[in-house]
C-alpha positions as CSV (number, residue, x, y, z in Angstrom):
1,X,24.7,189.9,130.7
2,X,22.6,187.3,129.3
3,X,23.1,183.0,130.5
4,X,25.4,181.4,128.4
5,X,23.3,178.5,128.2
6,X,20.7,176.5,130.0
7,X,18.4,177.0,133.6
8,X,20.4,178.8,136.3
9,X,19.9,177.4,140.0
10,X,20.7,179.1,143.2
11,X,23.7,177.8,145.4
12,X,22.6,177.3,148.8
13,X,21.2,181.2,150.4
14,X,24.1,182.9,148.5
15,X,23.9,185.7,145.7
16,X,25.6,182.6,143.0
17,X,23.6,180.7,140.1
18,X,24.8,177.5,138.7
19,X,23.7,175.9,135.9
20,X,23.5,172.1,134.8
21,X,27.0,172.8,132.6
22,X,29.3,173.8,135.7
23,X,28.5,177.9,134.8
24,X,28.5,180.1,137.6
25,X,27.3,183.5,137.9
26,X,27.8,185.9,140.7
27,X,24.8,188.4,141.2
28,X,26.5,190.3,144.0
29,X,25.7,193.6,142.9
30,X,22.0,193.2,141.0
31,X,24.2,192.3,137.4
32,X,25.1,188.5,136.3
33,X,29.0,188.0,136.5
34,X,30.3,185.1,134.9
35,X,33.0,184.3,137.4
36,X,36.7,182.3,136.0
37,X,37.6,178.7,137.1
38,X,41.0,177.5,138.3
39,X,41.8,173.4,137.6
40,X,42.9,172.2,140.8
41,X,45.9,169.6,141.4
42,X,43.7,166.8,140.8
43,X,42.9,168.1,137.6
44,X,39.4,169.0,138.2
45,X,37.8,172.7,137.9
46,X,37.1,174.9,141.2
47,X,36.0,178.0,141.8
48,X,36.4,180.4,145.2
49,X,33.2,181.3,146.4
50,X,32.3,183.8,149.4
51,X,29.8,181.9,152.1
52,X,28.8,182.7,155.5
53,X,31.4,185.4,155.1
54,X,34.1,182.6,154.2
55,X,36.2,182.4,150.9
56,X,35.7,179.1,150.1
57,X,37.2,176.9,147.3
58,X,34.5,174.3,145.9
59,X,35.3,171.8,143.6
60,X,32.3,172.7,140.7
61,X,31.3,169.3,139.8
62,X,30.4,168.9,143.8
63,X,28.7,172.6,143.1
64,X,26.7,171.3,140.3
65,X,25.7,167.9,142.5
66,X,24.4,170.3,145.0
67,X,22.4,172.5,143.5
68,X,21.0,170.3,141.3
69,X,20.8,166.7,143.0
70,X,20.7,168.5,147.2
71,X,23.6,168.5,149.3
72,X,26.1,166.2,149.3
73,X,28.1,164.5,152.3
């Protein structure tokens, strides 16, 4: 599966790329995935990732921030 659009940036040491539109592909098993969103109560868009063995619910605008400004605190 090709990007949808635009660069694609690793998330932290994890197997997911994220690109400057909120996009996030898992490459888990050596294919991209484009994985689905959920809005959460505040309206925003998350996503469940898997890190340090963790599911773990990021909102992706603080995913986005991260990968492409360094962490945030």
């Amino acid at each position: 599966m090709h990007a949808k659009r635009g660069m694609y940036v690793q998330f932290r040491n994890t197997p997911y790329l994220v690109n400057e539109y909120g996009d996030v592909v898992s490459t888990w098993y050596g294919e991209w995935k484009h994985l689905k969103q959920g809005t959460a109560t505040t309206g925003y868009p998350v996503i469940t990732l898997k890190v340090n063995g963790k599911s773990k619910r990021i909102d992706v605008h603080r995913l986005v921030a991260e990968v492409w400004f360094g962490p945030t605190t």
